[in-house]
N, C-alpha and C positions, 0 to 999 in steps of 0.2 A: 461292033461297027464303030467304035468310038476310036478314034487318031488322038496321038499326041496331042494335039493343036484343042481337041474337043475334051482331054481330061485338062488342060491346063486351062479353057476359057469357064469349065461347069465349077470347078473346083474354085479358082478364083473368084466368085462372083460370092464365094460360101463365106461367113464373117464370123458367124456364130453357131452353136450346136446345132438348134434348130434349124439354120440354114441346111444341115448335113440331112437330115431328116428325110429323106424326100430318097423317090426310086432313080432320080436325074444323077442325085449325088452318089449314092451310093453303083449305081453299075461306071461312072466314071473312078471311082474308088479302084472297084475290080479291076478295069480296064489298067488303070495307074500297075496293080500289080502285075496282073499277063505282063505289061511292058516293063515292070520292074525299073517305074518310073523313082529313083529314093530320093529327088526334090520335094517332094509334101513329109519326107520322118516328120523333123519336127514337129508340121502344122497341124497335122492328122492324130497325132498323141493325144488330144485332148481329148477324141471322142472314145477313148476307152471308158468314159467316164457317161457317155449316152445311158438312156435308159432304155435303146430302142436297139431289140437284142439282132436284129437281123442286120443295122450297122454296124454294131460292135466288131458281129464274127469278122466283115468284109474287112474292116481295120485293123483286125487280128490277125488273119488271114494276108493285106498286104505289108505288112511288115515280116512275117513268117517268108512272106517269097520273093522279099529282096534284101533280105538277112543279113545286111550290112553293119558296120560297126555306128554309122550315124542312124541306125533304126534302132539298137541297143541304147544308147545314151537318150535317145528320145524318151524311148518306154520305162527306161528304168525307174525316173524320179515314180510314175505311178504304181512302185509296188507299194507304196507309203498309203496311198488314196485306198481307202474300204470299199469305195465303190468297184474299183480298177484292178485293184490286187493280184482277182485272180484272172486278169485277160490279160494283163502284163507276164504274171508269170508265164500264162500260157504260149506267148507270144516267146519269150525266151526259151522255154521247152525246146518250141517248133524251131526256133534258130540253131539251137544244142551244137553253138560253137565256143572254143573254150573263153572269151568273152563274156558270151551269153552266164554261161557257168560262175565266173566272177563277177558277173554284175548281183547275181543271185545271193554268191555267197560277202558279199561285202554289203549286203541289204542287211542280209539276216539279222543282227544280232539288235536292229530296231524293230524288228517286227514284234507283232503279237506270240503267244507260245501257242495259239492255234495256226495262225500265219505259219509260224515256224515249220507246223508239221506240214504244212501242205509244201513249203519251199523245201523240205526233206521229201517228200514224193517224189517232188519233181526232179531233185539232184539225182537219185538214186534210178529212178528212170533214164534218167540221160547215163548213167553209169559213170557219174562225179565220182573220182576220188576223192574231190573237196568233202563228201559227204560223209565221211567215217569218221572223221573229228568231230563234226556237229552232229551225227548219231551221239556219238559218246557221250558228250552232252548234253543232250536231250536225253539220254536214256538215266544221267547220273541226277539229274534234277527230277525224275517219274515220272513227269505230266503224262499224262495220256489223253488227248483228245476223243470227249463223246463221239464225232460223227465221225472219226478216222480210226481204221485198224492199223497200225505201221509193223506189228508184227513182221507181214511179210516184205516190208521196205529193208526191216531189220537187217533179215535175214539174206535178202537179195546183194543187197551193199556187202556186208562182209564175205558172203559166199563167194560173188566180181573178184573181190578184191583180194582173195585169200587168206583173208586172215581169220583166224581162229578166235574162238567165244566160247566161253559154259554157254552160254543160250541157245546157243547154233542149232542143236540138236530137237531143242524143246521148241525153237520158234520153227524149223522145218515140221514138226509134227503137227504144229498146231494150225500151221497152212497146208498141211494133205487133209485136217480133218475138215476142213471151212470150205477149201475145196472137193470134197467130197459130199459135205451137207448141200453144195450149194447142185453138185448134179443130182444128186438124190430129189433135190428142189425143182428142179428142170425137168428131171422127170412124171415125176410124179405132177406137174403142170401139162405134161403134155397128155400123161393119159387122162386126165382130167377131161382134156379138147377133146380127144379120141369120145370120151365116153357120148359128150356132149354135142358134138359132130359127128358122131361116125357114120360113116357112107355106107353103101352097100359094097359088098368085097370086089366087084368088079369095074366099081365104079370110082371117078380117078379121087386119087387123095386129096386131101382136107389139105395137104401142106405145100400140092403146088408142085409139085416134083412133074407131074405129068403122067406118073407111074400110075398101074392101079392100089387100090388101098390094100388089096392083099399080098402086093410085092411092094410094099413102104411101109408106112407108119403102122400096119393092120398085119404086118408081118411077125410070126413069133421072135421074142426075144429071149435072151440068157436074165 
């Protein structure tokens, strides 16, 4: 329901973080994006930096859908910010125009080497080029970050890209078997449910299908 005229009077009246705070601001936010208003890039950057995660998304979210080159320059300074880092990256992700891709890769080489791997995620998802040199990189210096595997970033990137590796062969194996523990892990979670829910066989499934339990989840399997 919000008009032009009603995101630029709520938004304007906003000074500081805490003014954003509030459900007034934030669906004029949305709104701003539906219209693909990119008069607020600059102003709206700063709430990357909110603590209040359901305006973050909305501000992640409208720079994502008016993916303009002055939404890029806004965001960019906050891949430096630790609070921001990773809504900014996220925000360039969701742009994944080649822009977007050099603002990333022209950060890099200030980041942190955890920073680093997640802005190697992110390249290698958007299927950067840019990103085989800064593999090499990072893989010729070791670090491996605790809470990331890049294994399969690894391998993804130069597989894209064609080019050949010794590791090629060892990092595809070692993401069929992580991908393989992790269904074995899914499974074995589901019959878990089954055991612990199980319905009577004619009666309908635990999982919502609508089906009965003994033509779904209560059905034999291989």
């Amino acid at each position: 329901l919000y008009t032009e005229n009603d995101v630029k009077d709520t938004l304007k009246a906003c000074k500081t973080i805490e003014d954003y705070e509030n459900y007034e601001a934030i669906f004029a936010i949305r709104a701003a994006a539906l219209l693909e208003e990119d008069e607020y890039a600059e102003k709206l950057a700063l709430l990357l930096t909110s603590d209040m995660d359901m305006l973050v998304e909305e501000v992640v979210n409208y720079y994502i859908a008016i993916g303009s080159k002055k939404a890029i320059k806004a965001v960019k300074p906050y891949l430096f910010v630790e609070e921001s880092f990773v809504f900014a990256l996220k925000v360039l992700q969701g742009i994944a125009s080649d822009k977007a891709i050099e603002a990333i890769v022209e950060a890099y080489e200030n980041l942190s080497k955890d920073d680093q791997a997640v802005a190697l995620e992110a390249l290698t998802f958007m299927l950067a080029e840019e990103a085989i040199p800064l593999l090499q990189q990072y893989e010729q210096v070791g670090y491996e970050p605790a809470f990331l595997d890049i294994t399969y970033y690894y391998y993804n990137a130069y597989r894209h890209a064609g080019i050949d590796h010794p590791q090629l062969t060892v990092w595809r194996d070692q993401f069929e078997e992580q991908e393989d523990a992790a269904a074995i892990e899914r499974e074995n979670a589901r019959q878990d449910l089954i055991l612990r829910l199980k319905p009577g066989r004619n009666e309908k499934c635990i999982c919502g299908s609508g089906k009965k339990f003994k033509k779904c989840c209560g059905a034999p399997t291989n």
